[in-house]
Structure formats: C-alpha cells, structure tokens
N, C-alpha and C positions, 0 to 999 in steps of 0.2 A: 069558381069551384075547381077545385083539382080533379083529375081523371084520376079514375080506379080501374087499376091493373092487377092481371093475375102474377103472385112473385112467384120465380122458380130458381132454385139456388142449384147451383155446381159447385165442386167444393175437388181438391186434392193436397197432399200433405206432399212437398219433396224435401228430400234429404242434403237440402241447402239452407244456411242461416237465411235470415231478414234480411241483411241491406244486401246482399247478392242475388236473393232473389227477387229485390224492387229493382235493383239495376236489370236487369235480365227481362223483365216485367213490360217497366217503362222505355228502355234504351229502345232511341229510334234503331239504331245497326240491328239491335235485337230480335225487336215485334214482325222485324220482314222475316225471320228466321224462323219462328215457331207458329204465328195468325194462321191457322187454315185449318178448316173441319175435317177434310178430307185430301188425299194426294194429289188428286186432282184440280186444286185450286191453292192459292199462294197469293202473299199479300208485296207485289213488286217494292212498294212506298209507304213510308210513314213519318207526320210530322207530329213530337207531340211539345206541347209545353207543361208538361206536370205540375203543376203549380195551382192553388186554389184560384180561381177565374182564368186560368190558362186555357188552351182549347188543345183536341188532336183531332186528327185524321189519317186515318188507314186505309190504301185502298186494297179492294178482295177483288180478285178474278180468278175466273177458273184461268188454267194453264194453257186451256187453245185458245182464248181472245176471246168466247162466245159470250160470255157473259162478264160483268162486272158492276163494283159499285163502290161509291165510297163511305167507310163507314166512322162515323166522327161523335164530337160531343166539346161540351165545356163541362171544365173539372169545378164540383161545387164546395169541396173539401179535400183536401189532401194533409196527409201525414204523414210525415216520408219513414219508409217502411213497415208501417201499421193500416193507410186506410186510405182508400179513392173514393169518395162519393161523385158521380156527373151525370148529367143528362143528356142522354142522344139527342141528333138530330128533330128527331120526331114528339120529341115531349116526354118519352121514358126514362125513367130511373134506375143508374146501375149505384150497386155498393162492393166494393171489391173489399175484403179481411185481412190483414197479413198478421199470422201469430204465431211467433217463432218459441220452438220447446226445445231443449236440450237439440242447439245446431241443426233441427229440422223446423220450416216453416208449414203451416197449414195455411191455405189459401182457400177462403169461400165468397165466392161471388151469385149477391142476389141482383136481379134483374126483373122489371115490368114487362111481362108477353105482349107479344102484337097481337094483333086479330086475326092475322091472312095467314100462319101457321100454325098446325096444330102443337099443344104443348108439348109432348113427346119428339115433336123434329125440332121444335126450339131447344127444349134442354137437351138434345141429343147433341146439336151441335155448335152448340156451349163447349157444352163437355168433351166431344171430342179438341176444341181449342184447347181448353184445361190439360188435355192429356198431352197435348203435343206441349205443349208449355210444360208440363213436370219430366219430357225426354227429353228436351231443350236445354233445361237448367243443370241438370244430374248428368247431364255428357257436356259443359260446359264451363 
C-alpha cells in the first residue's frame, strides 16, 4: 500500500520561454546557482541525469559548514520542457509543471510533506527555492 501524503504546491511564472527555462531548471552549472531557501545556505554540487529512470543529487549546506545534506531522487517521467515527475530519497513524490504562454513559462511544483516539519516551513522553503529560481533565470 502506498503512503499518503499531505500535497503542497509552489508555483511561479518567469518571464522566460520553455526550453530555457528546463535548461536553467535542470543544468548541473545551473541548480548550484539558484538551490537555496535562504543566503545563508547554497548548494556547492549537483549531479543530475534528467532522463526518465535517471537519478540526481544535490548537495544543500548552509555556507558555514554546520550543517548539510544531500538531496536526491530518481526521475519517474520526464518530458523535456513540460514535466519531471520523481521520487526522493525517502519515498516522496515530486511533480514539477512547465507551461509556457506567450514567451513566459509558469512553473508549479507539487510535492508529498514529511512529518518532522511543519507545512507552512516546508511550503516556505520550497518557495523560497522557486523564487530564487525565477531571479536566477530573468537575470540569466
């Protein structure tokens, strides 16, 4: 039997086509450039293989050394420039959107909460990723 999870979606629109904003998205040089909820943390590494049964890994530390972790998954769908379905590490399910309108894309990413945070600092810092990701691609 499958596990049931609480879903909590982040969503932003930047004012970049589709396939520039899946390069930007997925590009390893990329995700070390915009991964991080706050200034205080940054992702040094990432290896991804975008591709359906592909895998990635990201690693997240804060910027003194005191903490880190690595954050990963295998890709269970992919469509290039339209849609990442994968499952973390842990057994959770992400769905990433890409819908591109008149040379701007909307991006809405759902995701399975964990248990050990509450949902308001999970979708917080989602969304803060999301947002560094649409200042990332629009200056880019």
């Amino acid at each position: 039997m499958e596990k049931q999870f609480e879903k909590i979606t982040v969503e932003t629109t930047v004012n970049v086509p589709a396939a520039k904003t899946w390069q930007l998205w997925t590009g390893e040089e990329h995700i070390t450039k915009w991964n991080s909820a706050s200034p205080d943390w940054h992702s040094p590494s990432a290896k991804n293989d975008v591709r359906t049964g592909g895998s990635f890994s990201v690693r997240m530390e804060a910027k003194d050394g005191s903490f880190g972790f690595d954050f990963g998954g295998v890709y269970d769908n992919v469509i290039p420039n339209k849609l990442i379905e994968y499952t973390m590490g842990d057994g959770r399910k992400v769905v990433v959107k890409f819908t591109e309108h008149d040379g701007h894309t909307h991006i809405e990413e759902i995701f399975d909460a964990e248990k050990e945070n509450s949902l308001y600092m999970q979708k917080s810092g989602w969304q803060s990723i999301m947002d560094n990701f649409k200042k990332y691609a629009e200056n880019n």
